[in-house]
C-alpha positions as CSV (number, residue, x, y, z in Angstrom):
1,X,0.0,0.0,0.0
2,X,2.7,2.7,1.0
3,X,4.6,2.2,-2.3
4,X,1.4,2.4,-4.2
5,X,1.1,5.6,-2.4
6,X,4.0,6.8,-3.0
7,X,4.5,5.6,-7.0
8,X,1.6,8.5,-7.5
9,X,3.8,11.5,-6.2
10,X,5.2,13.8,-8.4
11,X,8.4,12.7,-6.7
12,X,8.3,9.0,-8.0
13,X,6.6,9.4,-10.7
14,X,7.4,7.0,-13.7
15,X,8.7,4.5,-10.7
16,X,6.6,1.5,-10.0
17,X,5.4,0.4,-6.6
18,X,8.0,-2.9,-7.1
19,X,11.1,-0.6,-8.2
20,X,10.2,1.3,-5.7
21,X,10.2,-1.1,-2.8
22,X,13.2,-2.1,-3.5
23,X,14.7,1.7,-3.8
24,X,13.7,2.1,-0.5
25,X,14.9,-1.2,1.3
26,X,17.5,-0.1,3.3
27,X,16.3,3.9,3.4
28,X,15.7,5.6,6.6
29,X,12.0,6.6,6.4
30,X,9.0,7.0,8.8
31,X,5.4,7.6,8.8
32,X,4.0,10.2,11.1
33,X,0.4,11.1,11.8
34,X,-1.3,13.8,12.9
35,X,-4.6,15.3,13.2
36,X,-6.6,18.2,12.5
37,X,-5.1,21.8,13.7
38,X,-1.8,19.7,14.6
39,X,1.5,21.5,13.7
40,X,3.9,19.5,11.3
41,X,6.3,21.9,11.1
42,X,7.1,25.1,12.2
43,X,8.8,28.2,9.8
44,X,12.7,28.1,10.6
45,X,12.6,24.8,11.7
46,X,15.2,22.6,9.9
47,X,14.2,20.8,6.8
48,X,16.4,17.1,7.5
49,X,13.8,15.0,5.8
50,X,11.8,14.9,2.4
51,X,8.3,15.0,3.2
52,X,5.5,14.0,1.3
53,X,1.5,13.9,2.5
54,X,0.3,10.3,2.4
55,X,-3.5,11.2,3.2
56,X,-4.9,13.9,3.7
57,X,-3.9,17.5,3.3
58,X,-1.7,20.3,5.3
59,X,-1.7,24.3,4.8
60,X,1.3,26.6,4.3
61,X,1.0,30.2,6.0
62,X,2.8,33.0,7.0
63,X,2.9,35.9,9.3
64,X,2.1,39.5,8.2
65,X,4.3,42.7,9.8
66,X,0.9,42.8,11.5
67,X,1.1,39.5,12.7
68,X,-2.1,38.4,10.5
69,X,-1.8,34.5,9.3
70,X,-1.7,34.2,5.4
71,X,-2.8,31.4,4.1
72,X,0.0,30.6,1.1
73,X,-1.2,27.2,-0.7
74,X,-2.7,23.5,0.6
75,X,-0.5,20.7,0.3
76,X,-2.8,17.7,-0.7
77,X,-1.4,14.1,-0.9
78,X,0.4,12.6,-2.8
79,X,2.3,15.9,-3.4
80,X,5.7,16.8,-1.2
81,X,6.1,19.6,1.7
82,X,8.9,21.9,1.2
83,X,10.9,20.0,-1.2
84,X,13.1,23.0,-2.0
85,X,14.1,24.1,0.7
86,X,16.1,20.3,1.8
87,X,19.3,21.4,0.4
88,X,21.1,24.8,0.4
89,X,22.6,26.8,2.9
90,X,19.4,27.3,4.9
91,X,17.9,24.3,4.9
92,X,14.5,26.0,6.7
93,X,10.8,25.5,6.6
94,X,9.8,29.0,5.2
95,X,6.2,28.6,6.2
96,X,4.1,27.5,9.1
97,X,2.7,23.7,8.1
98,X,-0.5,23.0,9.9
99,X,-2.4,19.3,9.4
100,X,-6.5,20.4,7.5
101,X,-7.8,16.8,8.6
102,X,-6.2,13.7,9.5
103,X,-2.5,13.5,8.1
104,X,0.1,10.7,7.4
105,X,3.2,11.9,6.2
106,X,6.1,10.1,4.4
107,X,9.5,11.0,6.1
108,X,12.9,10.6,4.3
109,X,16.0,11.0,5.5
110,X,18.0,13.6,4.0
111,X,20.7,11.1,3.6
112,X,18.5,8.3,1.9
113,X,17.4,10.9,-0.6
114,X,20.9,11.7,-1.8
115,X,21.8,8.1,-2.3
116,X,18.3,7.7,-4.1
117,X,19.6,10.4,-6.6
118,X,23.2,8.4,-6.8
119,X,20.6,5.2,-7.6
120,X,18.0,6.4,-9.8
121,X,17.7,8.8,-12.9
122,X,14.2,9.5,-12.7
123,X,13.9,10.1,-9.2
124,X,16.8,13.1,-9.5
125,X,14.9,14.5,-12.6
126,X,11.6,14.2,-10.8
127,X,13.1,16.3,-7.8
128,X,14.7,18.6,-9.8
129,X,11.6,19.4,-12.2
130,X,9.7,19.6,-8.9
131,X,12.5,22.1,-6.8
132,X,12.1,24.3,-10.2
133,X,8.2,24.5,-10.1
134,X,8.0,25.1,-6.6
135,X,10.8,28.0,-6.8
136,X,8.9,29.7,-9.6
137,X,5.3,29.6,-7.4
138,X,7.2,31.1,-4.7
139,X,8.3,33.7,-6.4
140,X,5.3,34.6,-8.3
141,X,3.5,34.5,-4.8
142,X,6.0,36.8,-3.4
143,X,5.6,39.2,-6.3
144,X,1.7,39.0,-5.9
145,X,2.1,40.3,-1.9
146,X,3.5,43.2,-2.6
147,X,0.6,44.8,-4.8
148,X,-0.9,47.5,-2.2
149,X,-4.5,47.3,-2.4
150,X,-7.1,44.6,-2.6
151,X,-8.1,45.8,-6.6
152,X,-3.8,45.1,-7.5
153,X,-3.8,41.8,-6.0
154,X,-7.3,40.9,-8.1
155,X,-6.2,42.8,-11.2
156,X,-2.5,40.6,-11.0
157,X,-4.5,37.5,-10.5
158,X,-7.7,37.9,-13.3
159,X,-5.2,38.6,-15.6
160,X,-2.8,35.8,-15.1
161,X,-5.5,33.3,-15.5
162,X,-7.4,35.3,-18.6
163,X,-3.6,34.9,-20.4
164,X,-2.2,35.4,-23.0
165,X,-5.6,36.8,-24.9
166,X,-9.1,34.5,-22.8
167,X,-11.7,37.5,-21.6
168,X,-13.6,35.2,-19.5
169,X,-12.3,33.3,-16.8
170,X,-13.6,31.2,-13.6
171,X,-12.4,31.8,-10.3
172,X,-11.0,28.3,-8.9
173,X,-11.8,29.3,-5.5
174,X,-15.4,30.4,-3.5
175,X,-14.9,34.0,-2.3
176,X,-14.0,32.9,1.1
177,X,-11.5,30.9,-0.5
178,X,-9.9,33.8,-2.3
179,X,-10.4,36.3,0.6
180,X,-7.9,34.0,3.0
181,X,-5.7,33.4,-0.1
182,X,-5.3,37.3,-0.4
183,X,-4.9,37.7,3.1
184,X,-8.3,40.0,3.6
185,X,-11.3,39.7,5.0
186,X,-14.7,38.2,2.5
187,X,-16.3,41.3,2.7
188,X,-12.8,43.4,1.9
189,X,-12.5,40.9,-0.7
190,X,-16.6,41.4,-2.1
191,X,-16.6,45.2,-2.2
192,X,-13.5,45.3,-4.4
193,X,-14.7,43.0,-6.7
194,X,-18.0,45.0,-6.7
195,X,-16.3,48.2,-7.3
196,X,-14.2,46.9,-10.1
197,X,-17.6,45.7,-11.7
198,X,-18.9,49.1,-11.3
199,X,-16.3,50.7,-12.6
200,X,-16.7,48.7,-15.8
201,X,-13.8,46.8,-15.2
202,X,-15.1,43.4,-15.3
203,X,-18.4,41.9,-15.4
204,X,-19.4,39.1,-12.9
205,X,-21.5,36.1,-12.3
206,X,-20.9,34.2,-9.6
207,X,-17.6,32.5,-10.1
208,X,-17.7,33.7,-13.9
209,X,-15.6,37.0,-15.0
210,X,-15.6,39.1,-17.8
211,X,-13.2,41.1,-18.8
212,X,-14.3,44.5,-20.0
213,X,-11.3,46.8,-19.7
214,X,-7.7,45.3,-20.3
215,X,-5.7,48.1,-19.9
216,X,-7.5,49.4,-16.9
217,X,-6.8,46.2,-15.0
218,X,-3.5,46.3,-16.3
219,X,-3.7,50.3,-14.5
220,X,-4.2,48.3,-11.4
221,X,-0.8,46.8,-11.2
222,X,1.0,49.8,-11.0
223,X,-1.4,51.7,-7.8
């Protein structure tokens, strides 16, 4: 069952559950649980072991200067938890990691991982692929927090999902959802969208939006 598991993350992908068994025969690996509200990791603590959600889900966040919790991203299985941020100088948890439900978590040594690169191809390319993608969402996240007002952030975001030339898109999230991804409250979070409706912005139904005004939203970016 656990290499089943595992043979579906991103990590092992293209591994099967046999060759993977055998990869990890003499690792050093163990399966934690937790459950609902439980801390699995704190920001600045030291990243030793590769990490990957066997069941169940976990939720990055962060701390504002005003001490406000950001919710960065969900972690669902069978998808790794700070995979990045293993190696390098400061090897460091840069996010509070808090179990949603009931968690099992896949824990490998630092140690075993290297000699799993040494042993197998795919796993190296997987990780590396993987440390890359992550990287780039971190830094387009970043990027995204420092737009000033509520109307920057939703301008950044509409657009990125309506490229390179769609003028209706769907939000993936309820506005609850989005409000905790921004980091504001729902009704912060309603009366912007409402204003850039009236405005003539956008158009809106529901989760649907229409784009009305490119280079107004593209205006946005730069308040």
């Amino acid at each position: 069952m656990l290499y089943q598991q595992l043979s579906q993350s991103p990590v092992f992908r293209g591994i099967n559950p046999e060759e993977l068994e055998i990869l990890l025969n003499n690792a050093q690996y163990q399966i934690k649980k937790y459950t609902k509200g439980d801390m699995v990791a704190f920001r600045e603590d030291r990243c030793e072991n590769l990490m990957i959600v066997l069941q169940g889900s976990v939720k990055g966040e962060m701390l504002d200067p005003s001490g406000k919790s950001i919710k960065i991203e969900d972690i669902m299985a069978p998808y790794p938890i700070a995979s990045a941020f293993l190696f390098g100088q400061r090897n460091q948890f840069p996010v509070n990691v808090t179990a949603n439900d009931n968690v099992e978590i896949f824990s490998l040594a630092k140690a075993s991982v290297v000699d799993l690169f040494q042993d197998n191809k795919t796993f190296l390319i997987n990780y590396l692929n993987l440390i890359s993608n992550r990287s780039q969402f971190l830094a387009n996240k970043l990027m995204f927090l420092n737009f000033k007002t509520i109307k920057g952030k939703l301008a950044n975001y509409i657009l990125k999902l309506a490229a390179p030339d769609k003028t209706e898109i769907t939000l993936p999230k309820s506005q609850s959802e989005m409000a905790q991804f921004f980091g504001v409250t729902r009704p912060s979070f309603a009366r912007s969208l409402k204003e850039m409706e009236q405005e003539g912005l956008i158009e809106t139904n529901r989760r649907d939006i229409k784009i009305l005004n490119k280079q107004k939203l593209i205006r946005l970016l730069q308040q």
